[in-house]
Gaussian input, Z-matrix of N, CA and C with variables (Angstrom, degrees):
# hf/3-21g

backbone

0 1
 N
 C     1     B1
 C     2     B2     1     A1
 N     3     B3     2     A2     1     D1
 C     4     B4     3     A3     2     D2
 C     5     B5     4     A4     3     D3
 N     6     B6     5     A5     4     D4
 C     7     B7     6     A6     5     D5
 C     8     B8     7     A7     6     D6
 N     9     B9     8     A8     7     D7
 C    10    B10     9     A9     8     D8
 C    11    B11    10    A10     9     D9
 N    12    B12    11    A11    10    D10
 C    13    B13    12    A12    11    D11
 C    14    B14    13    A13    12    D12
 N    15    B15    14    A14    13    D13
 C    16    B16    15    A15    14    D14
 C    17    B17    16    A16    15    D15
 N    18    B18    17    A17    16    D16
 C    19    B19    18    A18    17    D17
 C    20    B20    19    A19    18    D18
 N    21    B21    20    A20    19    D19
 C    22    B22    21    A21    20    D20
 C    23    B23    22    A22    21    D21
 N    24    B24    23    A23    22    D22
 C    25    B25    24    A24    23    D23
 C    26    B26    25    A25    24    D24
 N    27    B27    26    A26    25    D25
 C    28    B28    27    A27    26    D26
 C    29    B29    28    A28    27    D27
 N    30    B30    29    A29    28    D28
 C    31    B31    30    A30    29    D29
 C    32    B32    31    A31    30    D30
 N    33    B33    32    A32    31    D31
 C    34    B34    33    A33    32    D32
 C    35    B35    34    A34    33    D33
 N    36    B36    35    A35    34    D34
 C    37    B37    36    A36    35    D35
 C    38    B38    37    A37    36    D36
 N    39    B39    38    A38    37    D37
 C    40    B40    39    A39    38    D38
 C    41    B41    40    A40    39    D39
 N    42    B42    41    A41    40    D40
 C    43    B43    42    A42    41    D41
 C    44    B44    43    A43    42    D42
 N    45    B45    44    A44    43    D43
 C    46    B46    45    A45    44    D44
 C    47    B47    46    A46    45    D45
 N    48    B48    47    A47    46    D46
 C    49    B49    48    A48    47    D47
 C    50    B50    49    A49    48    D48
 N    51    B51    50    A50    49    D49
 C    52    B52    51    A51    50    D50
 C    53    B53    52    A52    51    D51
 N    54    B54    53    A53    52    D52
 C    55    B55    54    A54    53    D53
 C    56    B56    55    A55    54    D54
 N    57    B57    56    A56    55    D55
 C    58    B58    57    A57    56    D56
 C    59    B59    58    A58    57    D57
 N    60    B60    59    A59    58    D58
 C    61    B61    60    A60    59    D59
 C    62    B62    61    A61    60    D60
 N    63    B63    62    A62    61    D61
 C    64    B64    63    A63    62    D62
 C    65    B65    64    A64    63    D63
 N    66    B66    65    A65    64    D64
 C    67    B67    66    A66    65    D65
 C    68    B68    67    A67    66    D66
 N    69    B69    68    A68    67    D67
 C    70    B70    69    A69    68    D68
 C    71    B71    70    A70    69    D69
 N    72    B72    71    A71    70    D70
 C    73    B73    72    A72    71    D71
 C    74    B74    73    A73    72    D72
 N    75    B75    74    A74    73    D73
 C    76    B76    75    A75    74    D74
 C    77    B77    76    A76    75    D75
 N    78    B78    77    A77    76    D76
 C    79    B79    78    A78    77    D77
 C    80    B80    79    A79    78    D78
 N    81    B81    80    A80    79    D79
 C    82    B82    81    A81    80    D80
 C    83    B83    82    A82    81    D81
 N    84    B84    83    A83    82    D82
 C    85    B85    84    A84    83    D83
 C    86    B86    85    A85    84    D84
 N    87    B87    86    A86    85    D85
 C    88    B88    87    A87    86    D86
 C    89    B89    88    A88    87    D87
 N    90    B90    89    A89    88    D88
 C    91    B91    90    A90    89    D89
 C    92    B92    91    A91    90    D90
 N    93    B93    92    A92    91    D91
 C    94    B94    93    A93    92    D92
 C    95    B95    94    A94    93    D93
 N    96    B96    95    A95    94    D94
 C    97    B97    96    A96    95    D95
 C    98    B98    97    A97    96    D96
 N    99    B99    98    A98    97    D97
 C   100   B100    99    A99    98    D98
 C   101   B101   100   A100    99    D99
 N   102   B102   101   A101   100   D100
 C   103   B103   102   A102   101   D101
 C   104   B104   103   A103   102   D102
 N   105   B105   104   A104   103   D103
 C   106   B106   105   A105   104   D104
 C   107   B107   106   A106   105   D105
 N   108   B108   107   A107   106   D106
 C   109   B109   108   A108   107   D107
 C   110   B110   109   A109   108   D108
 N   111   B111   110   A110   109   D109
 C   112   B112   111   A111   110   D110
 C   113   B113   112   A112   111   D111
 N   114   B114   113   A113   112   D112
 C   115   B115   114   A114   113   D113
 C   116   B116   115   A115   114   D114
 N   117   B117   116   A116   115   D115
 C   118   B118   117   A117   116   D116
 C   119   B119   118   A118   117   D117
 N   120   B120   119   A119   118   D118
 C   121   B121   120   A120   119   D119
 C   122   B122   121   A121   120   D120
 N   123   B123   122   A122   121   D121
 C   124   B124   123   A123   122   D122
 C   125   B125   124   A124   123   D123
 N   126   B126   125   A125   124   D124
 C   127   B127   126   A126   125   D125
 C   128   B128   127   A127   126   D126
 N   129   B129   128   A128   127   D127
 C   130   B130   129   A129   128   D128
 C   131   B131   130   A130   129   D129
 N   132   B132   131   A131   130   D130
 C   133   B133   132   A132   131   D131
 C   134   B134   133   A133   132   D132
 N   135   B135   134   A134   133   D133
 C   136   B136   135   A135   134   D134
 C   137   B137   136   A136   135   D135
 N   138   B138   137   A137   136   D136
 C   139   B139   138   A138   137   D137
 C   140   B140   139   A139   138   D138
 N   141   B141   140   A140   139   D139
 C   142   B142   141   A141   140   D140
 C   143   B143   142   A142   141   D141
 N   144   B144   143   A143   142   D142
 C   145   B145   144   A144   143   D143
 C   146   B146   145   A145   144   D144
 N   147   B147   146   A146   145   D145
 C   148   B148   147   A147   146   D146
 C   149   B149   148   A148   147   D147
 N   150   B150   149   A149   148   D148
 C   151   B151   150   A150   149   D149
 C   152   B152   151   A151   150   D150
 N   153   B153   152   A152   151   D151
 C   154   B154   153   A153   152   D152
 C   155   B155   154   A154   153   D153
 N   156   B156   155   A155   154   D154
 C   157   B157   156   A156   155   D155
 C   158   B158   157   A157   156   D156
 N   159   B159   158   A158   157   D157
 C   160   B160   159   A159   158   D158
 C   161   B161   160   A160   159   D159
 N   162   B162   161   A161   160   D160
 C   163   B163   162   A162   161   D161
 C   164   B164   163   A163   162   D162
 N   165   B165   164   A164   163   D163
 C   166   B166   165   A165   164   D164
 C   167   B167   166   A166   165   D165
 N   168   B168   167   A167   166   D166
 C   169   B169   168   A168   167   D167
 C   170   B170   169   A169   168   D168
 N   171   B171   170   A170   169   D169
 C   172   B172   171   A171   170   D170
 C   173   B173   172   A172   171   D171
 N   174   B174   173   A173   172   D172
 C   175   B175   174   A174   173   D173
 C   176   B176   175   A175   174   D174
 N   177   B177   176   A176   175   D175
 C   178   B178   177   A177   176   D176
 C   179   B179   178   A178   177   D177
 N   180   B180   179   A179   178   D178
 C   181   B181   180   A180   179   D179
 C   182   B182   181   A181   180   D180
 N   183   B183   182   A182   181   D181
 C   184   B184   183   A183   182   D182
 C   185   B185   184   A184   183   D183
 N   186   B186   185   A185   184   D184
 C   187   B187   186   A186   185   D185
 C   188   B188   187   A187   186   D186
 N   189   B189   188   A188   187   D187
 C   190   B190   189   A189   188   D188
 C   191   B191   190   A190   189   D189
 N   192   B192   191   A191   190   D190
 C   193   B193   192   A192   191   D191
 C   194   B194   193   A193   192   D192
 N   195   B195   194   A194   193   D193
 C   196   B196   195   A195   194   D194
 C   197   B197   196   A196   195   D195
 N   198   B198   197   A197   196   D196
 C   199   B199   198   A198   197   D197
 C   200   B200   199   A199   198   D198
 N   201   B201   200   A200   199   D199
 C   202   B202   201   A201   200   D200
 C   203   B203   202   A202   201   D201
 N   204   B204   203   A203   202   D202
 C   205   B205   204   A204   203   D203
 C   206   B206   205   A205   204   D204
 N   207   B207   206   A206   205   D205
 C   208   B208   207   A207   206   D206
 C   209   B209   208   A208   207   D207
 N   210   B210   209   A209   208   D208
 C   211   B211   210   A210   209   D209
 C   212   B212   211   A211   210   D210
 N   213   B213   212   A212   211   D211
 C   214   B214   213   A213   212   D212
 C   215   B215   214   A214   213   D213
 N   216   B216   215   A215   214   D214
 C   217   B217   216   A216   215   D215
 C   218   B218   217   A217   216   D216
 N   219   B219   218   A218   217   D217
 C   220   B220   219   A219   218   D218
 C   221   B221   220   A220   219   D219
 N   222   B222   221   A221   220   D220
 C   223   B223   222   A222   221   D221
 C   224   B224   223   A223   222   D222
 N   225   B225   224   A224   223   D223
 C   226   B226   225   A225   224   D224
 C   227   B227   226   A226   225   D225
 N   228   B228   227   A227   226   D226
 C   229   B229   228   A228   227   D227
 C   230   B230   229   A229   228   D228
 N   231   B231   230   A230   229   D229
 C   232   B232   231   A231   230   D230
 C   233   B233   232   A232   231   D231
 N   234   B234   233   A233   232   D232
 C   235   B235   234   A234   233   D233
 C   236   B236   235   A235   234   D234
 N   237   B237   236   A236   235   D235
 C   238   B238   237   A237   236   D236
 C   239   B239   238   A238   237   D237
 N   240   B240   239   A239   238   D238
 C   241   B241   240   A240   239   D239
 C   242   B242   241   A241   240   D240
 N   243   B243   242   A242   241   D241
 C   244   B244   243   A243   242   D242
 C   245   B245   244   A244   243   D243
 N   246   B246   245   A245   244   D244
 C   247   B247   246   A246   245   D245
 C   248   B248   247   A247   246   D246
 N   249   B249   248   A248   247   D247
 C   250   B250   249   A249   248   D248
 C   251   B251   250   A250   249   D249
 N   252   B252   251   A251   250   D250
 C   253   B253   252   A252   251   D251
 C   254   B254   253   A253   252   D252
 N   255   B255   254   A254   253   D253
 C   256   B256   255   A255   254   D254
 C   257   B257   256   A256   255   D255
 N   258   B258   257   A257   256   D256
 C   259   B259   258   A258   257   D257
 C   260   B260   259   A259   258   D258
 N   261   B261   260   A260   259   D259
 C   262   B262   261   A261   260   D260
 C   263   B263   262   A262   261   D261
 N   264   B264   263   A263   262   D262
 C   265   B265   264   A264   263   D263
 C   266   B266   265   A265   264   D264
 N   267   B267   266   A266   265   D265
 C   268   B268   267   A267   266   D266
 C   269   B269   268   A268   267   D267
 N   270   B270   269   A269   268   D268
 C   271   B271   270   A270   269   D269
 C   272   B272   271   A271   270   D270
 N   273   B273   272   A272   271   D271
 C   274   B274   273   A273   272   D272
 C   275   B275   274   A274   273   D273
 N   276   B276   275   A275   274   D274
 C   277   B277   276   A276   275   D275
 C   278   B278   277   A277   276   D276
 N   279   B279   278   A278   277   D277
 C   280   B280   279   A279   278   D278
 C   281   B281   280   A280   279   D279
 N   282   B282   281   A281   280   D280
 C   283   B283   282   A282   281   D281
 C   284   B284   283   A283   282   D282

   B1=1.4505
   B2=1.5192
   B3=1.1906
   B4=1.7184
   B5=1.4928
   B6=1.1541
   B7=1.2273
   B8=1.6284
   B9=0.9819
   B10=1.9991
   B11=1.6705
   B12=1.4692
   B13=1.3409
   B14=1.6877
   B15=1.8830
   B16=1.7883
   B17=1.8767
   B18=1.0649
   B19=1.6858
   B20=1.0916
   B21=1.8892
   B22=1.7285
   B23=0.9219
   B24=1.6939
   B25=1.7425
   B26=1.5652
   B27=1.4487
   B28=1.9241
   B29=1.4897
   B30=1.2378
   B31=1.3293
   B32=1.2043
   B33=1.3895
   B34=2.0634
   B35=1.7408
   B36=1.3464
   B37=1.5398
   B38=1.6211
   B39=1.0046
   B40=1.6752
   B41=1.5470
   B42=1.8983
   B43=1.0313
   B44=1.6032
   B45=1.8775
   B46=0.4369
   B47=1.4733
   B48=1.5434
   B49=0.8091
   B50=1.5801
   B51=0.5681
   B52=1.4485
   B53=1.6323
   B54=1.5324
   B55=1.5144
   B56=1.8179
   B57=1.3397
   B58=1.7254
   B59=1.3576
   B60=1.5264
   B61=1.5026
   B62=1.4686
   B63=1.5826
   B64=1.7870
   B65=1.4515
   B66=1.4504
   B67=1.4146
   B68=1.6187
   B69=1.0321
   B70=0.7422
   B71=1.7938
   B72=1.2442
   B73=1.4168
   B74=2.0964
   B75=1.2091
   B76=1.5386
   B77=1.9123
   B78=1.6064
   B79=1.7756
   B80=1.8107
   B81=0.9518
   B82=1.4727
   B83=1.6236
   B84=1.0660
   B85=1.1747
   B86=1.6747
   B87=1.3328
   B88=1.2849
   B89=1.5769
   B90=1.0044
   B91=1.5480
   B92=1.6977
   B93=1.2481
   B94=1.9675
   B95=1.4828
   B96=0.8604
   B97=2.1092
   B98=1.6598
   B99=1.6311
   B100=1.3345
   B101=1.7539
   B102=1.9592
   B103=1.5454
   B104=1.6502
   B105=1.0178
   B106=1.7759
   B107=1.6198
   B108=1.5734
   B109=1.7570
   B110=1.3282
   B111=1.7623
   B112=1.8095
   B113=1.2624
   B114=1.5669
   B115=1.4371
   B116=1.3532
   B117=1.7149
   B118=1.6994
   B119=1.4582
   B120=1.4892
   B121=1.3864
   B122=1.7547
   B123=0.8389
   B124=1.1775
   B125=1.2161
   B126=1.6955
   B127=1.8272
   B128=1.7011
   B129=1.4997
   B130=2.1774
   B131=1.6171
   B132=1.2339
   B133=1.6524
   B134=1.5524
   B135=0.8208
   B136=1.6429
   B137=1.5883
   B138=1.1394
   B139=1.9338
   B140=1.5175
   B141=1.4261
   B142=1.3443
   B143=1.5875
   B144=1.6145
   B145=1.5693
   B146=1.9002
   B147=1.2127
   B148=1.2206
   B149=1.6354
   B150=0.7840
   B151=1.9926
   B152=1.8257
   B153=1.3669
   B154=1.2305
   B155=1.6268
   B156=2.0125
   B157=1.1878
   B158=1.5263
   B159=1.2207
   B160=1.8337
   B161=1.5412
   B162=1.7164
   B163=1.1730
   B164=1.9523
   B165=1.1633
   B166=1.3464
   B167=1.0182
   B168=1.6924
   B169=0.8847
   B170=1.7261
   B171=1.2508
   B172=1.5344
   B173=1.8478
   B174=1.3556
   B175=1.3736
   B176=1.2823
   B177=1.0243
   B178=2.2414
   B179=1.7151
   B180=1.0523
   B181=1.6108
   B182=1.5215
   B183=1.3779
   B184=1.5734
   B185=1.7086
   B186=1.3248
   B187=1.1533
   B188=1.5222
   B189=1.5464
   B190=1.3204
   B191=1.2374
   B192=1.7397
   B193=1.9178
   B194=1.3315
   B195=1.1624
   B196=1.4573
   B197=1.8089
   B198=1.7408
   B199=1.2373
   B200=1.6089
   B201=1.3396
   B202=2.0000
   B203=1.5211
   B204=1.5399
   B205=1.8431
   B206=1.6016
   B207=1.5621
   B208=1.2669
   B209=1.5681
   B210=0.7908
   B211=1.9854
   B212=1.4856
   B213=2.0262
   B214=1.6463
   B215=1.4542
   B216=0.7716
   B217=1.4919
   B218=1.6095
   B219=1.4515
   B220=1.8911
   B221=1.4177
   B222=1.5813
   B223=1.5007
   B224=1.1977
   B225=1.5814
   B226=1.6768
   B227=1.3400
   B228=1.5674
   B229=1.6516
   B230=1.2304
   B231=1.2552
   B232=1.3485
   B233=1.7834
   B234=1.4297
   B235=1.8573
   B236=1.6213
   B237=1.5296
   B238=1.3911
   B239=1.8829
   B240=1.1669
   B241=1.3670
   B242=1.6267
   B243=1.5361
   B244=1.0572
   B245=1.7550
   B246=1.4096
   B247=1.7827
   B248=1.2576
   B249=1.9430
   B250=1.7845
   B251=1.4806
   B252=1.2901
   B253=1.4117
   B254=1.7347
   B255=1.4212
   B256=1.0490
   B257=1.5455
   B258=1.3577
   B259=1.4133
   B260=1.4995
   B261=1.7912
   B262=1.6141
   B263=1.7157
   B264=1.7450
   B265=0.7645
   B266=1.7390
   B267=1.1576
   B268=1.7101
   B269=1.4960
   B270=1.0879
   B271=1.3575
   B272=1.4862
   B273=1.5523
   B274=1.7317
   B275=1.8141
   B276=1.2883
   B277=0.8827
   B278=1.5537
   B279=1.4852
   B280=1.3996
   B281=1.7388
   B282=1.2335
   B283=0.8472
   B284=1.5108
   A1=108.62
   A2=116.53
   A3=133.71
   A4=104.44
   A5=123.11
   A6=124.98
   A7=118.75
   A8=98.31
   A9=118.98
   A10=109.07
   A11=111.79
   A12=114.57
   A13=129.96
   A14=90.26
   A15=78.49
   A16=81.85
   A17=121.23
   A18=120.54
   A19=119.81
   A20=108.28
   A21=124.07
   A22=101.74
   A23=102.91
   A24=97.26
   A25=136.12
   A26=103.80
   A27=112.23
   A28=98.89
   A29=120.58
   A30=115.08
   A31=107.59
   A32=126.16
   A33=137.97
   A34=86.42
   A35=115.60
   A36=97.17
   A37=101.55
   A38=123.75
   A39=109.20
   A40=133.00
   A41=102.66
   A42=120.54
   A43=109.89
   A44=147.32
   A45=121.63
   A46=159.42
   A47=117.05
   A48=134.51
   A49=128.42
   A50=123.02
   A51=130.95
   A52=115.40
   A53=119.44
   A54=122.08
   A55=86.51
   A56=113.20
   A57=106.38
   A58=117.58
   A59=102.14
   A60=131.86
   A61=108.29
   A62=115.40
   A63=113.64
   A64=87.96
   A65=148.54
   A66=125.96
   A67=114.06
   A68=127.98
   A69=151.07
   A70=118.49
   A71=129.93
   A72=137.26
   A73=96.30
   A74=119.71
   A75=120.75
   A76=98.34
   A77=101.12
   A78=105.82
   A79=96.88
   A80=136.27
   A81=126.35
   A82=124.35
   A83=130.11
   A84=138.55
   A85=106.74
   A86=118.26
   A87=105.27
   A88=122.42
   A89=114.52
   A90=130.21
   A91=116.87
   A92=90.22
   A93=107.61
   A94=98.05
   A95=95.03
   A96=109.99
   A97=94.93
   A98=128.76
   A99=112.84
   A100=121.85
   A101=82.34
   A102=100.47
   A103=112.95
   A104=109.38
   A105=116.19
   A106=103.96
   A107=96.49
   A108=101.56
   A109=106.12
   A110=120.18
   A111=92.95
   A112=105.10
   A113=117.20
   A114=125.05
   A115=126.89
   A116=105.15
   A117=88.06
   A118=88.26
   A119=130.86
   A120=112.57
   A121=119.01
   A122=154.26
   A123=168.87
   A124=120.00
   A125=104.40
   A126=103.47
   A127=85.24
   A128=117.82
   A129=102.58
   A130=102.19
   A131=118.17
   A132=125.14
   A133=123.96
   A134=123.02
   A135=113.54
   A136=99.72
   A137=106.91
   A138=113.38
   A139=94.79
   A140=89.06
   A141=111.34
   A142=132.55
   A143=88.85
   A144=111.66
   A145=95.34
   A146=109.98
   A147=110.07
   A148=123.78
   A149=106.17
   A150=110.16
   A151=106.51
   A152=112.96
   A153=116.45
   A154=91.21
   A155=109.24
   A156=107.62
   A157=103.62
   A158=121.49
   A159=122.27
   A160=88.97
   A161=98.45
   A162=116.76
   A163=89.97
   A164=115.72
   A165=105.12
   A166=101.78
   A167=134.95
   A168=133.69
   A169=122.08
   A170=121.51
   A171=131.11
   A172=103.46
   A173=93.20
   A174=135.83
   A175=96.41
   A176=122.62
   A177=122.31
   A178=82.25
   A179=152.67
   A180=155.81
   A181=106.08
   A182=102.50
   A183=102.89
   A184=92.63
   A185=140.34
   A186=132.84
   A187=102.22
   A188=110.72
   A189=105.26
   A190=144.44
   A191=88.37
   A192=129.99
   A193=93.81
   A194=152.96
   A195=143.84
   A196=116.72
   A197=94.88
   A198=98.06
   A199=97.43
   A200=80.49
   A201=92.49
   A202=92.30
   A203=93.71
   A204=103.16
   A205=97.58
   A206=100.57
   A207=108.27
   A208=146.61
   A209=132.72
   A210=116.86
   A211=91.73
   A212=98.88
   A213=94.17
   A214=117.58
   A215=136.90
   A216=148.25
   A217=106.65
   A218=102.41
   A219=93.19
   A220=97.65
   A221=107.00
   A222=95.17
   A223=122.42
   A224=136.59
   A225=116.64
   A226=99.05
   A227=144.90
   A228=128.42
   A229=99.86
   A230=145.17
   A231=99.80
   A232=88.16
   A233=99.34
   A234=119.68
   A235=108.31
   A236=127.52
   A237=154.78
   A238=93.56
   A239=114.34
   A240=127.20
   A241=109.36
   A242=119.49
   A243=102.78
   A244=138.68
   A245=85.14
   A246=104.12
   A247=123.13
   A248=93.59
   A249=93.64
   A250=78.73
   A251=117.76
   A252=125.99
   A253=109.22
   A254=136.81
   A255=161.40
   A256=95.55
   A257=123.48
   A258=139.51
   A259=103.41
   A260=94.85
   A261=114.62
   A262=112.69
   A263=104.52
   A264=127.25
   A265=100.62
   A266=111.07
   A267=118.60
   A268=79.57
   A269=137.40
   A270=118.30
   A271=142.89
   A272=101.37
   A273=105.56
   A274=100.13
   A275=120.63
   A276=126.53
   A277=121.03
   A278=109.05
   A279=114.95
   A280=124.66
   A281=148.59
   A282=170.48
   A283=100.50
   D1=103.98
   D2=171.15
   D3=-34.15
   D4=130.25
   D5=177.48
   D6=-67.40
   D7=-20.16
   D8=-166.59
   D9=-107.52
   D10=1.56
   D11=131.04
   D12=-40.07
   D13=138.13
   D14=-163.86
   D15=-90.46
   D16=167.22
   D17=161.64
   D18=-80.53
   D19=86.85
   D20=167.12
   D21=-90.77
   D22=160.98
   D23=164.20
   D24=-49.34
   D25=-1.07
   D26=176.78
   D27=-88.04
   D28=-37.76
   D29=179.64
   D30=-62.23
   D31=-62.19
   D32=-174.98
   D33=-43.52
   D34=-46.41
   D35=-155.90
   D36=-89.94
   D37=-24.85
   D38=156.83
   D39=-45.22
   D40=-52.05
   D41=173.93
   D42=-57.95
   D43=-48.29
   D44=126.63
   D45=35.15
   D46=-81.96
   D47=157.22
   D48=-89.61
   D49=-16.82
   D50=157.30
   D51=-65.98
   D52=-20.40
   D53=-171.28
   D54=-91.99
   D55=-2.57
   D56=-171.09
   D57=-109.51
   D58=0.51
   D59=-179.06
   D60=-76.20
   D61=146.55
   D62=177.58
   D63=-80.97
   D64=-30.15
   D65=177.91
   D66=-49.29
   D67=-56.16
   D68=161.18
   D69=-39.05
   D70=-63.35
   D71=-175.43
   D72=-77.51
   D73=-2.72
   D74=178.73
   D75=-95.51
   D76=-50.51
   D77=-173.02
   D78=-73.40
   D79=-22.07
   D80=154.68
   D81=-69.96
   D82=-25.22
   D83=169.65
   D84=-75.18
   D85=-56.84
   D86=160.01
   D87=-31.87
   D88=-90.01
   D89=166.34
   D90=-9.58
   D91=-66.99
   D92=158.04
   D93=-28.48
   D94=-81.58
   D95=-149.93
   D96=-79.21
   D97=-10.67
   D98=169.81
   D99=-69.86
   D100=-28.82
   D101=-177.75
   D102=-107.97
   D103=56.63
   D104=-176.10
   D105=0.75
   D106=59.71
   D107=156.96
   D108=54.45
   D109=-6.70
   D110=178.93
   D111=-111.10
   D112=163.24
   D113=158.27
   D114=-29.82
   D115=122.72
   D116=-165.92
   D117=-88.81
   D118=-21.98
   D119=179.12
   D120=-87.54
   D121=26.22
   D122=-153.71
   D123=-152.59
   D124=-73.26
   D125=155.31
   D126=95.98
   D127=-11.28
   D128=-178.66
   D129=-118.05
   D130=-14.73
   D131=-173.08
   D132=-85.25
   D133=149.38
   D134=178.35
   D135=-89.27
   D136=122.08
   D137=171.39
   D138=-52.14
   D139=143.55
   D140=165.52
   D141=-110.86
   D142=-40.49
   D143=-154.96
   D144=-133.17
   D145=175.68
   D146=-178.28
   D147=-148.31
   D148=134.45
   D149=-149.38
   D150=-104.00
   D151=136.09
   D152=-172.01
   D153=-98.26
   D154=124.91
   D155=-175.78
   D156=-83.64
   D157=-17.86
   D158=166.42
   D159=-133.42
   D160=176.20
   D161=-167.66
   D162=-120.03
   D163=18.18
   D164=-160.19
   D165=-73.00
   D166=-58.57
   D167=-164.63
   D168=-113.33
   D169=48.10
   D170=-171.64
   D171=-88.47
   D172=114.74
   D173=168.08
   D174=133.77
   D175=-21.18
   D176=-167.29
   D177=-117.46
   D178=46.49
   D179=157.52
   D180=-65.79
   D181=156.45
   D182=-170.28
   D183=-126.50
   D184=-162.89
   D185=177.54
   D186=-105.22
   D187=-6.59
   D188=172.16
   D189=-89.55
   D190=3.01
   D191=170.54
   D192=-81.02
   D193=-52.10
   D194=-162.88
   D195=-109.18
   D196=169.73
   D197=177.63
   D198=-148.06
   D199=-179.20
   D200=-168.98
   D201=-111.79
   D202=128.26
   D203=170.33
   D204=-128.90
   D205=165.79
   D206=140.57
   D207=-76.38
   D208=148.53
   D209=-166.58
   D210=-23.38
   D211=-72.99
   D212=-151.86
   D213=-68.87
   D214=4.14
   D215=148.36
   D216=-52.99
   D217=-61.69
   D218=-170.26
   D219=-58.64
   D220=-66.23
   D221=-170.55
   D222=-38.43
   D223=-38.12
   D224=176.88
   D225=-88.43
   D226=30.10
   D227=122.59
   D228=-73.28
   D229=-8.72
   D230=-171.46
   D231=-149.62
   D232=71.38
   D233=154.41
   D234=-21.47
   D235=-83.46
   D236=-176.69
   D237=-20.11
   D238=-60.18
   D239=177.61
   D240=-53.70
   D241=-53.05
   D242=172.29
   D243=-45.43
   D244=-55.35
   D245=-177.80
   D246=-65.15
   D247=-10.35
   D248=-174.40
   D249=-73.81
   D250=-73.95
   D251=-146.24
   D252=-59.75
   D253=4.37
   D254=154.58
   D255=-64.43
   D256=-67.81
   D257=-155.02
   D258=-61.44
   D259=-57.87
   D260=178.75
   D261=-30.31
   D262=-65.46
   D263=-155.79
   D264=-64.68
   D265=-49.72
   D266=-163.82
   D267=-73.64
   D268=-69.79
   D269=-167.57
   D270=-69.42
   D271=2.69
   D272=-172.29
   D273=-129.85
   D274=-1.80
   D275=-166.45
   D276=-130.61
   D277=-59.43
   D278=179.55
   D279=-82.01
   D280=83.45
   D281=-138.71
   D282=-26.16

């Protein structure tokens, strides 16, 4: 994935798929075991998930692009996600 991609939905759906890839499930396991499974922002949670600190280079990522969080950790990196799905919700759902 070209770094100088703008983020369309072909990009989300590459990216996507690429998180379903063994390249991918090996450079997270790194990351895992670089960061003894815990939250590097929290420091009390067991990592769960694993956070791209740029998007520049995802599929060619190094383990030194990511980190290990816990959910609620990722989710407050990534605010934008909340409010969509805040937005989603008040607007497709709640009267």
């Amino acid at each position: 994935m070209a770094s100088t991609k703008r983020r369309t939905g072909a990009w989300w759906k590459e990216y996507r798929e690429h998180l379903k890839s063994p390249e991918w499930d090996a450079i997270r396991k790194q990351a895992m075991s670089r960061d003894g499974h815990l939250c590097q922002d929290c420091g009390r949670q067991v990592a769960t998930e694993v956070h791209h600190l740029s998007y520049d280079n995802v599929g060619e990522e190094s383990p030194e692009e990511l980190v290990s969080l816990c959910s609620e950790c990722h989710r407050n990196r990534h605010p934008e996600r909340v409010r969509t799905t805040r937005r989603v919700f008040d607007e497709e759902v709640m009267p």
